[in-house]
N, C-alpha and C positions, 0 to 999 in steps of 0.2 A: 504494500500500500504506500510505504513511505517512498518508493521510487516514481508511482504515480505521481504523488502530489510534488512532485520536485518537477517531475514534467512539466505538470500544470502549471506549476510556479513559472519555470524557464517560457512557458509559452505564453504566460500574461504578460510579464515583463520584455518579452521579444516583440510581443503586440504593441506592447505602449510603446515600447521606444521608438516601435516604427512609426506608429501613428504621431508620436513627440514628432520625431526629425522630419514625415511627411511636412506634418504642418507648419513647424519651425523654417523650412524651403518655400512653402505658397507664401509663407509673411515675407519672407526677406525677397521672392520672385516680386510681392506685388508691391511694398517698397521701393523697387527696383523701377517696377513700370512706372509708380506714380513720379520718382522722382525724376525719368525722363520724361515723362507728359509734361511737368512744369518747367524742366531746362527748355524745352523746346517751347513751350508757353516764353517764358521768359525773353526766349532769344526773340523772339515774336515781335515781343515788347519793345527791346534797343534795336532794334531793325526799323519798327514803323518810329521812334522816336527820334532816330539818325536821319530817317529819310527826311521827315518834317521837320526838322532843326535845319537842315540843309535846303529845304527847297527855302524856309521862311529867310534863311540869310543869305541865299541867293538870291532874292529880290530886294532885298535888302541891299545889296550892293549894286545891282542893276540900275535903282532907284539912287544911288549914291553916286553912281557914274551918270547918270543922267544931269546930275550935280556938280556935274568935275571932279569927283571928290579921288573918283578910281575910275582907271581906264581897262574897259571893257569893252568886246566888238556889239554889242547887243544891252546899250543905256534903255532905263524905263523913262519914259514922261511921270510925270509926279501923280496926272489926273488919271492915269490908268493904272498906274502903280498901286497907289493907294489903299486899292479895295483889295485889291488880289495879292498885298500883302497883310491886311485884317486876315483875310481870308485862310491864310496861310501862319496865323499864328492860332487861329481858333484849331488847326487841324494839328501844329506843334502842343498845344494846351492840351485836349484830347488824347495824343499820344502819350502825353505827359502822364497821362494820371492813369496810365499800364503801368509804366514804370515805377510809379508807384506804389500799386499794386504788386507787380512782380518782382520786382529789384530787393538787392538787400541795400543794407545802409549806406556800404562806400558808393554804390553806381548811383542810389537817388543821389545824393550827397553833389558825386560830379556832375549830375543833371541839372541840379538847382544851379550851380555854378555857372555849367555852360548856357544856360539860358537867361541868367542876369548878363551876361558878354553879351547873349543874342539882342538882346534887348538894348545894348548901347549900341551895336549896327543899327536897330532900328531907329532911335532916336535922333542917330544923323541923319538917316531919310527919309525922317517926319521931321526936318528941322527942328526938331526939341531938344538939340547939341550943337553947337558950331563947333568948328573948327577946317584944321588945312587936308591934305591930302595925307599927310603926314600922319596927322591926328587918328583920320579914319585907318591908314596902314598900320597904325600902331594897335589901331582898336580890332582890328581882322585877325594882325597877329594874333593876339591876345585870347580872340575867340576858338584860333584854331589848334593852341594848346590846351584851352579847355577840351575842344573839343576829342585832343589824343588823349586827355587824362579821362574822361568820359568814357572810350573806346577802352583804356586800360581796366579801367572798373567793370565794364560790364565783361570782358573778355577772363578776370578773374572771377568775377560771380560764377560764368557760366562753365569754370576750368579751363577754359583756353590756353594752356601751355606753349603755343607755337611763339616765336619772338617776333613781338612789334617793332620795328624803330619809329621812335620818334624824328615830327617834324626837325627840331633842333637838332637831332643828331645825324642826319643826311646832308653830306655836304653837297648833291647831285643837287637840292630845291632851296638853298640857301643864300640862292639871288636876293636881287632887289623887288622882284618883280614880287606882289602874295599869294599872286594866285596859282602860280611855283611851290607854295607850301603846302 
């Protein structure tokens, strides 16, 4: 009898543990999926945020060269400019607030950043800043380091291990010219 129940023992214990480590595998399988549905959620996020941070300060500058401010082959007029630069911050805003949602703290963080810079572009092309051409070059610069430290944030959020070089550190776009950067 006593080697029966030794059996029985060995055979409940061989059950649980399977049944343990089955399930122990479907949690850490579906951990697994979820936390690639939200990297890829995520990247989502800095993708449509990059895009619209980009089109909003490229009219931004279109509308600045319209001004003399930067020379570009393709200047906005101010009157058409205008709208379709509103237009183009309501769709940066909106993007904005994925990132918010999906981001961890360092990527919102160089978000908020890069979009107070976006925001002094636009201030020179709604005349709510003067200044030279100089002025605006220094301000583009400025935007377009945010904007690698933005790229570096989200590309660590998302594990991105492959190497960026920064604008500063390429002497190939370290002209005079910014739009080289």
């Amino acid at each position: 009898m006593s080697g029966q129940l030794f059996t029985l023992i060995g055979v409940l214990v061989g059950a649980a543990a399977s049944y343990a480590g089955g399930a122990l595998m479907e949690r850490l399988r579906w951990h697994r999926q979820l936390s690639t549905r939200w990297d890829e959620r995520r990247l989502e996020s800095y993708l449509r945020y990059a895009d619209a941070i980009k089109r909003f300060t490229s009219l931004a500058g279109r509308l600045a060269a319209g001004k003399g401010l930067f020379d570009l082959p393709q200047p906005l007029a101010q009157e058409t400019g205008l709208e379709m630069l509103a237009d183009a911050e309501l769709e940066r805003g909106y993007a904005f607030e994925a990132v918010l949602l999906m981001g961890d703290s360092g990527t919102i963080a160089a978000a908020r950043a890069l979009q107070r810079q976006a925001w002094v572009l636009e201030h020179f092309a709604r005349d709510q800043r003067s200044g030279t051409s100089e002025d605006w070059t220094q301000a583009f610069r400025q935007f377009q380091e945010k904007r690698d430290a933005f790229y570096l944030a989200a590309r660590k959020s998302l594990g991105v291990s492959a190497e960026f070089r920064l604008r500063t550190e390429d002497p190939a776009i370290l002209g005079p010219d910014p739009r080289q950067m």
